[in-house]
C-alpha positions, -999 to +999 in steps of 0.1 A: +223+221-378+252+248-372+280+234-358+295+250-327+329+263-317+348+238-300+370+246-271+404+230-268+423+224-234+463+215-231+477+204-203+511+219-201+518+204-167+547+184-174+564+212-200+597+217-178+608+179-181+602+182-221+632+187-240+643+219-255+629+211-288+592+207-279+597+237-255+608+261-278+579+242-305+552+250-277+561+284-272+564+289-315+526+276-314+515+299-284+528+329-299+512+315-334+479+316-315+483+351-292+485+366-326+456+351-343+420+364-345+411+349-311+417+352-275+434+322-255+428+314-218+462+304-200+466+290-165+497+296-149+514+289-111+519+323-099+554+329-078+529+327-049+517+292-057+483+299-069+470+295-097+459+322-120+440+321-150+445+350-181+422+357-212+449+372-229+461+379-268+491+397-287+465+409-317+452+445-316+424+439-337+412+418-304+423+443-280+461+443-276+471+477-270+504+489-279+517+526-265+547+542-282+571+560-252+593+585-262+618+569-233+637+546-256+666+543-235+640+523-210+636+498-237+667+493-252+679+483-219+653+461-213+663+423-218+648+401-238+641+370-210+631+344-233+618+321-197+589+353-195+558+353-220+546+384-225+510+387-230+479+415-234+455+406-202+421+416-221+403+412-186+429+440-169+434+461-201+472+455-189+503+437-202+511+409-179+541+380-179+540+342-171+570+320-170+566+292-195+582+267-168+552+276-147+524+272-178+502+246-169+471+247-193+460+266-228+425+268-241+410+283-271+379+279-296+381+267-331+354+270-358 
């Protein structure tokens, strides 16, 4: 029999009351897994209070598409905010941003 893809789900609920080490650990693993060979599905508390579910990835070979401006003074203003996860919406063909404080559940497939 050929075993199936399994599905994982983390609750991230409690993630502002962790410490700073398993923060910072969490968001070293996300980013591990945006980059890999596979989308992840994230839920998040919008600023509006619902809820809001991405299928998102950092990887191009997946679908992540990354457009060189010719503005660089844009960017090398920009801030690095590291509360904000930035992440390639593969459902909106957009970049979009969650706060980690308000990341309440990952899932992805292994195997």
């Amino acid at each position: 029999m050929e075993q199936q893809p399994a599905t994982i789900s983390w609750d991230y609920a409690e993630f502002p009351n962790w410490g700073e080490q398993q923060q910072q650990e969490l968001k070293d693993w996300m980013k591990a897994l945006l980059t890999s060979d596979q989308e992840i599905t994230v839920t998040f508390t919008k600023a509006d209070g619902t809820l809001r579910e991405l299928r998102g990835t950092l990887n191009e070979s997946i679908g992540a598409k990354y457009i060189v401006t010719e503005n660089k003074e844009n960017k090398e203003n920009k801030k690095h905010n590291a509360d904000i996860c930035v992440v390639y919406d593969l459902d909106k063909d957009a970049w979009r941003s969650f706060r980690w404080d308000r990341l309440t559940n990952v899932k992805y497939t292994i195997g």
